[in-house]
SERO-335559 format. One line per field, with one value per atom (N, C-alpha, C): residue number from 1; atom name; x, y, z. Coordinates in nm, 3 decimals. Layout:
resi = (NUM_...) $
name = (CA_...) $
x = (X_...) $
y = (Y_...) $
z = (Z_...) $
This chain:
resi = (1_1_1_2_2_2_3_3_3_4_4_4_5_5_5_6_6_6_7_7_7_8_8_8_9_9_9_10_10_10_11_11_11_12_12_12_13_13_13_14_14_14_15_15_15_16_16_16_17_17_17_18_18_18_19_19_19_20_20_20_21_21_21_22_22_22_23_23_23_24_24_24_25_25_25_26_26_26_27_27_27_28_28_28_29_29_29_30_30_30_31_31_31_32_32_32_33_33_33_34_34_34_35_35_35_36_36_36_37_37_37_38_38_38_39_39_39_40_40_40_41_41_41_42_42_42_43_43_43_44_44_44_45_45_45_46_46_46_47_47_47_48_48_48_49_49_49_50_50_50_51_51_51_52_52_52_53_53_53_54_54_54_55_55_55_56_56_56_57_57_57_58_58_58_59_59_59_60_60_60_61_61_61_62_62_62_63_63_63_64_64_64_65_65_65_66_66_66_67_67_67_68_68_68_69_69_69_70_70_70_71_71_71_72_72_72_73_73_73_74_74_74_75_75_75_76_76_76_77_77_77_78_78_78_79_79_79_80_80_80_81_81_81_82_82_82_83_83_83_84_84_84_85_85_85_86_86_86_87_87_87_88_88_88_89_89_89_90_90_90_91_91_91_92_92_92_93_93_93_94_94_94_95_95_95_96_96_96_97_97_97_98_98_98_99_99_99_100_100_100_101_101_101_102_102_102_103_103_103_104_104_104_105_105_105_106_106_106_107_107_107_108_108_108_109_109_109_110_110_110_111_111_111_112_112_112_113_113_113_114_114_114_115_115_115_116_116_116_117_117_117_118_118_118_119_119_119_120_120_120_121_121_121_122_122_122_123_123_123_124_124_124_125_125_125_126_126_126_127_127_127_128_128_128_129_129_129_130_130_130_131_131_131_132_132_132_133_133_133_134_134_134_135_135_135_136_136_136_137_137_137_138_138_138_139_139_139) $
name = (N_CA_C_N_CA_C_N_CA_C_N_CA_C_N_CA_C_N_CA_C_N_CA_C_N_CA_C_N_CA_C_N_CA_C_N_CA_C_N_CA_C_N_CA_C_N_CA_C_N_CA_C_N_CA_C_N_CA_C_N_CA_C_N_CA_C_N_CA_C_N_CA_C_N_CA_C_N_CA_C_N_CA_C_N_CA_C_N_CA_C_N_CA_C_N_CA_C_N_CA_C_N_CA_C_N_CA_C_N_CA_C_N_CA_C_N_CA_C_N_CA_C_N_CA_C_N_CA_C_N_CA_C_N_CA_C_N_CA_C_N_CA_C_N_CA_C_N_CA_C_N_CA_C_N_CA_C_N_CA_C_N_CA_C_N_CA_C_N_CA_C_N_CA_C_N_CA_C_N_CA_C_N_CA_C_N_CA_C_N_CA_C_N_CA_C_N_CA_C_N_CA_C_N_CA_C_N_CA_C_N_CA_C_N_CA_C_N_CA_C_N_CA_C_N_CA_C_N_CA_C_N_CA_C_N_CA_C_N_CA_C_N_CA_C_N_CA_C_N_CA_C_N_CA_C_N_CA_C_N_CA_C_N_CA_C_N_CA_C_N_CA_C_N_CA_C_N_CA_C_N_CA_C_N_CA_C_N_CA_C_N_CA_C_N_CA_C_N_CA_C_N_CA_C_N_CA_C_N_CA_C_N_CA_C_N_CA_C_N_CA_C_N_CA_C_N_CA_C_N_CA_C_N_CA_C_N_CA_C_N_CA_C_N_CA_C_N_CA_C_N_CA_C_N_CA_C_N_CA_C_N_CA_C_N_CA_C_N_CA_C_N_CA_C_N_CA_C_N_CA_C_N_CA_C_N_CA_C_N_CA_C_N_CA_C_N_CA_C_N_CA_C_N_CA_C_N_CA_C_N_CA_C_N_CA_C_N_CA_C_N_CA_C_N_CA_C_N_CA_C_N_CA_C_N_CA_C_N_CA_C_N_CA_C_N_CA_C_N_CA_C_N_CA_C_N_CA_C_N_CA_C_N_CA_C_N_CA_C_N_CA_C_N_CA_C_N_CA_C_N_CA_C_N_CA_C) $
x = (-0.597_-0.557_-0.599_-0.473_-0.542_-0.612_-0.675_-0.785_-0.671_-0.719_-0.588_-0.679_-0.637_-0.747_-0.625_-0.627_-0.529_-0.539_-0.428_-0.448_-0.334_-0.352_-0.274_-0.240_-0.099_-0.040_-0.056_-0.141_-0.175_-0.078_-0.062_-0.014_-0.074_-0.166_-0.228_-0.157_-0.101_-0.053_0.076_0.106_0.298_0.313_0.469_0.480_0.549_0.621_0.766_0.904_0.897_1.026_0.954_0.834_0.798_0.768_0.776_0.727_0.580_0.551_0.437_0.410_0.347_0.368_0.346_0.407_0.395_0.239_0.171_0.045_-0.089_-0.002_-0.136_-0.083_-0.006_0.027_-0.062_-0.097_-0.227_-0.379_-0.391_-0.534_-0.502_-0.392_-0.394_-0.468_-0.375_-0.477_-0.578_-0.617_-0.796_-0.836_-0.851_-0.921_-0.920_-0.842_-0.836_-0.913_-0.893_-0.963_-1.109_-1.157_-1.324_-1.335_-1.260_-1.319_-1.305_-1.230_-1.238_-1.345_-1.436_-1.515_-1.667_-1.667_-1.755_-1.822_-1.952_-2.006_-1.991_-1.913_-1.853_-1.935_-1.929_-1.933_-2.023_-2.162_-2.252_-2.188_-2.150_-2.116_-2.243_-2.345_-2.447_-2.521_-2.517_-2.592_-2.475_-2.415_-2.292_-2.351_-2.374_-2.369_-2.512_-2.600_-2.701_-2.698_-2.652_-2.593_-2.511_-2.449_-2.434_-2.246_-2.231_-2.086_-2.003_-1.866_-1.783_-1.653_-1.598_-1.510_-1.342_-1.292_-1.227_-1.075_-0.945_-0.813_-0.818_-0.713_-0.615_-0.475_-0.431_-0.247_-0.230_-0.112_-0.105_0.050_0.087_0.270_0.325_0.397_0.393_0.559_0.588_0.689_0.740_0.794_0.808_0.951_0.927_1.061_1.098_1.027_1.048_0.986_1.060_0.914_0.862_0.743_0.683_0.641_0.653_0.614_0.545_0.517_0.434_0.412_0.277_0.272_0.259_0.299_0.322_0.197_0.168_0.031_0.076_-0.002_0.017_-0.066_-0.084_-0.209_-0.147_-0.274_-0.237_-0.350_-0.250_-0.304_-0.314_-0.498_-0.500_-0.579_-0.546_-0.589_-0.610_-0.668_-0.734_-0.586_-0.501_-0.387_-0.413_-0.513_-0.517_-0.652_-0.717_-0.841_-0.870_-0.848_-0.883_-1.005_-1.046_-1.169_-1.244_-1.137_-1.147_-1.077_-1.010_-0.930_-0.864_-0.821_-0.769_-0.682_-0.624_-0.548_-0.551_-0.521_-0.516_-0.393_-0.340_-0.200_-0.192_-0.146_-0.130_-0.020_-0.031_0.130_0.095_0.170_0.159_0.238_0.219_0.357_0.310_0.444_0.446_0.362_0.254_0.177_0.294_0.420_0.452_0.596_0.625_0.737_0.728_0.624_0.557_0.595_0.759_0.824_0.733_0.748_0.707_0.743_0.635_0.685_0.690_0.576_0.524_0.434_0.457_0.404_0.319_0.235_0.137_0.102_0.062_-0.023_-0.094_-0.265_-0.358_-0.435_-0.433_-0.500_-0.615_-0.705_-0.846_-0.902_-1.052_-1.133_-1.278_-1.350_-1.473_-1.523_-1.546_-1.574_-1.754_-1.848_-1.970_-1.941_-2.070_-2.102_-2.170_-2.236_-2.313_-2.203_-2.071_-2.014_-1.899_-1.835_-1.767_-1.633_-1.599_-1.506_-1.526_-1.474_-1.412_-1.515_-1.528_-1.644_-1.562_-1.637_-1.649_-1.623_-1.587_-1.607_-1.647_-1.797_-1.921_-1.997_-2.026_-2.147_-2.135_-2.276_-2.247_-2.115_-2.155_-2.006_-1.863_-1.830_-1.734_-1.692_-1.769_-1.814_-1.771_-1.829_-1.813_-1.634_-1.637_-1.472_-1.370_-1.445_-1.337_-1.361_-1.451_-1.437_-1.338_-1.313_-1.181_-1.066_-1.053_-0.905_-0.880_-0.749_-0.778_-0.640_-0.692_-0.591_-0.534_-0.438_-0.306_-0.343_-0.396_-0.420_-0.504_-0.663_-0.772_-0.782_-0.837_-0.857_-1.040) $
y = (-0.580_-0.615_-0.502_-0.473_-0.373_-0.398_-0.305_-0.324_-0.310_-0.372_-0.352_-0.357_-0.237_-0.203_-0.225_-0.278_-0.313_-0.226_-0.165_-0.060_-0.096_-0.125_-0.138_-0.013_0.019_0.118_0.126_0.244_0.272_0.388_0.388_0.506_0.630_0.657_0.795_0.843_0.781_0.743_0.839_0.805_0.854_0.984_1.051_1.131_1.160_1.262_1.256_1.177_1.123_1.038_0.905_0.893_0.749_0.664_0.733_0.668_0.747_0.692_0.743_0.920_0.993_1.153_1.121_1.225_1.196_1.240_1.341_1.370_1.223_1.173_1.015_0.949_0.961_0.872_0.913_1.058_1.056_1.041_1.057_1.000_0.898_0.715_0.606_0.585_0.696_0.671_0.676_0.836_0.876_0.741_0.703_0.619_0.452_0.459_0.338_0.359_0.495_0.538_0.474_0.554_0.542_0.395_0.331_0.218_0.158_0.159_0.137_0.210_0.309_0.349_0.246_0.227_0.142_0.038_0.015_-0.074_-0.035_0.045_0.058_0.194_0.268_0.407_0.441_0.515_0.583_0.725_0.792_0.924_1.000_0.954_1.054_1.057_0.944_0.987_1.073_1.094_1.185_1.319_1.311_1.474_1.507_1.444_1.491_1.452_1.469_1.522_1.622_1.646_1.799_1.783_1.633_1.627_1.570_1.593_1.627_1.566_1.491_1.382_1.472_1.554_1.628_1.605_1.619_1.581_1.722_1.695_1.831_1.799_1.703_1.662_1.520_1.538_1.436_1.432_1.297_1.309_1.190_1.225_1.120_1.057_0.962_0.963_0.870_0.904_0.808_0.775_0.604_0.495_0.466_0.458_0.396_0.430_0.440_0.483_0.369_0.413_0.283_0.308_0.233_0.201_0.138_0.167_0.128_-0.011_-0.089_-0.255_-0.287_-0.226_-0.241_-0.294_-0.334_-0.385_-0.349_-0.267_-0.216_-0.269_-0.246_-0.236_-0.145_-0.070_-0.009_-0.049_-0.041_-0.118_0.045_0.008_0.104_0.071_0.119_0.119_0.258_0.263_0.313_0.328_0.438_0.398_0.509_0.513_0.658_0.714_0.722_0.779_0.879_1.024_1.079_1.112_1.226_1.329_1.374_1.453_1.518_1.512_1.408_1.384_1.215_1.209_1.042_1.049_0.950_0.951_0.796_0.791_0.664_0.588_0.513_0.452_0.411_0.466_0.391_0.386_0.218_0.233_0.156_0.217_0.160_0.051_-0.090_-0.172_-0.204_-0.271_-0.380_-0.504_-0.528_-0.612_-0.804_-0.812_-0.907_-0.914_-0.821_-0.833_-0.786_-0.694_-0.630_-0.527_-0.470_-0.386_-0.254_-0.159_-0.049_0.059_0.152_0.191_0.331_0.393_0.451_0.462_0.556_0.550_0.676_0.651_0.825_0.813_0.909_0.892_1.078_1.026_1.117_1.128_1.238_1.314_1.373_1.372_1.396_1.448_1.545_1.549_1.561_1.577_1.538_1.679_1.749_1.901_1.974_2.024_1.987_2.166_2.136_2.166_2.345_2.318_2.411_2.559_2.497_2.598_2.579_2.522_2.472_2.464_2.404_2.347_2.247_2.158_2.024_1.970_1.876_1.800_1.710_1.662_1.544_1.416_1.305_1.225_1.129_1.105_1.014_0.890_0.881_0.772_0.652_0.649_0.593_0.619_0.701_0.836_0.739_0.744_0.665_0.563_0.482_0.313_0.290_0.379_0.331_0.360_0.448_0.493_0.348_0.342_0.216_0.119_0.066_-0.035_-0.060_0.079_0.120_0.015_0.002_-0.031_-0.070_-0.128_-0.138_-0.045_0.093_0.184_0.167_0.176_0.168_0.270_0.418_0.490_0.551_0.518_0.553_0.626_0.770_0.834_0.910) $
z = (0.906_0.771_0.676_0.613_0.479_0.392_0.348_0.196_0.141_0.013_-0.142_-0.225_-0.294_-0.433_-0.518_-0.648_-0.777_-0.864_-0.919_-1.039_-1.148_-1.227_-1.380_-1.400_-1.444_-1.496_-1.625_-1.660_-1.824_-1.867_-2.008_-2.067_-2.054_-1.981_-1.947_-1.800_-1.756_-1.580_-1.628_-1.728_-1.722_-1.766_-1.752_-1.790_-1.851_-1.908_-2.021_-2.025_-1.901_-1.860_-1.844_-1.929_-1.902_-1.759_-1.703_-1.528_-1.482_-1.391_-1.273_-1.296_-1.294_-1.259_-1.136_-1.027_-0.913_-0.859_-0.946_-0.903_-0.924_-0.986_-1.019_-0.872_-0.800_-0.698_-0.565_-0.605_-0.510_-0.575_-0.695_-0.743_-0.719_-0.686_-0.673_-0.549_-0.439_-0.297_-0.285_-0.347_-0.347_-0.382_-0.521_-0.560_-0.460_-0.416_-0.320_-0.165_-0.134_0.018_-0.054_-0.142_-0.227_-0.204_-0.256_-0.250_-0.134_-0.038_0.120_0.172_0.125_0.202_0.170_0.020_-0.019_0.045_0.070_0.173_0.359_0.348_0.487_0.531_0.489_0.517_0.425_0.456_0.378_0.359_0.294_0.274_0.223_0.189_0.143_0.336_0.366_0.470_0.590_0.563_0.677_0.585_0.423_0.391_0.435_0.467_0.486_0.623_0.707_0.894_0.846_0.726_0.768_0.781_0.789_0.759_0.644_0.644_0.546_0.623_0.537_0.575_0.449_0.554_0.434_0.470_0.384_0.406_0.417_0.484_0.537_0.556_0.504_0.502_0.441_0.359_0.292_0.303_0.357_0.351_0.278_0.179_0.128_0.038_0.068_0.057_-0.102_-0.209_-0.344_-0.310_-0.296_-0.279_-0.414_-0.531_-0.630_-0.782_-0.883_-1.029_-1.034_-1.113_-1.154_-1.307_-1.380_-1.577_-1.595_-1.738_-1.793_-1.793_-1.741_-1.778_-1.593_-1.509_-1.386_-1.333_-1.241_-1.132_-1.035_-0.939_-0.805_-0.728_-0.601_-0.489_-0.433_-0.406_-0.272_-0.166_-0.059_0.088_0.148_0.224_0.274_0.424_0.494_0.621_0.748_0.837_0.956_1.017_1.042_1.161_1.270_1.290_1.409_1.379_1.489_1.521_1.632_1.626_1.752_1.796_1.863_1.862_1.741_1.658_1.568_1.439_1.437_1.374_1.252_1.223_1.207_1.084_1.104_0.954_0.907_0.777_0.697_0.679_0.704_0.638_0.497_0.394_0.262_0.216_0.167_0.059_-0.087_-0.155_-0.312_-0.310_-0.365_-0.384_-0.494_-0.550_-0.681_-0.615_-0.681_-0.647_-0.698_-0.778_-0.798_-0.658_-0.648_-0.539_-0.400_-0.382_-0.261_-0.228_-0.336_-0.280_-0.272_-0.212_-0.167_-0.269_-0.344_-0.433_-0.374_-0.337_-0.215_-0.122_0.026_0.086_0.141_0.226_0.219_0.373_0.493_0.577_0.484_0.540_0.487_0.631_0.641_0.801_0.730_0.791_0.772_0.917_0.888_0.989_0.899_1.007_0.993_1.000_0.938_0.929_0.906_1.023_1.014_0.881_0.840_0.728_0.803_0.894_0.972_0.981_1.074_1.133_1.046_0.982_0.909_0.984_1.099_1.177_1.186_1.307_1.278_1.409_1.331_1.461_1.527_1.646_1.717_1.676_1.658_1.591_1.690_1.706_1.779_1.693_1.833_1.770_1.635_1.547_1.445_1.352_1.323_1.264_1.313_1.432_1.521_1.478_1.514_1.481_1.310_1.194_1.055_1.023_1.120_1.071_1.134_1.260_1.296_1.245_1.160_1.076_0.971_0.963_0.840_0.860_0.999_0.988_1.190_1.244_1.378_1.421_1.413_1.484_1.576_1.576_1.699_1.796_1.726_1.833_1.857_1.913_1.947_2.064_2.024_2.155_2.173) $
């Protein structure tokens, strides 16, 4: 089941044509991953192991504008977990009709701080990420 974080569309959100800018449609995700990590995932204690939980692709697809007065969620979830790797599933909807306004997968790795390549993804580390969400594809 996805997390859904709720965001009200404010007049700071839009842009000259009165809709969404498409760059707030990824501060919607960020801000929704954050709060999916909340309770779940210590990130101070990963920076002090020395790791770094960093995106490296974002694909993302806009079905629909969205205006001013709007209520969204975006649902976010765990859809893939490798070695080194994983990505997130997110989509924005109209929180009154469900329709899909857009959608994103966000690929991430776990990048140690030391050598600054891409780690392993073990152990505790492992375990907090799969709480995220129940990936289809765990390797």
């Amino acid at each position: 089941m996805p997390h859904v974080h709720t965001i009200k569309v404010r007049g700071f959100h839009l842009d000259l044509y009165g809709h969404v800018n498409n760059a707030r449609y990824l501060e919607f995700l960020e801000e929704a991953r954050w709060e999916l990590f909340e309770g779940k995932i210590d990130l101070d204690e990963w920076r002090r192991s020395g790791l770094t939980l960093t995106v490296v692709r974002i694909t993302i697809n806009y079905r629909r504008e969205v205006r001013l007065g709007e209520t969204l969620e975006v649902r976010s979830t765990l859809s893939e977990l490798k070695s080194r790797s994983g990505t997130f599933r997110q989509e924005i909807v109209f929180a009154e009709s469900g329709e899909i306004a857009a959608d994103a997968d966000v690929t991430f790795v776990i990048v140690d701080a030391r050598t600054a390549r891409a780690a392993v993804i073990r152990g505790d580390f492992r375990e907090s990420l799969l709480s995220l969400g129940n990936p289809a594809d765990i390797q």
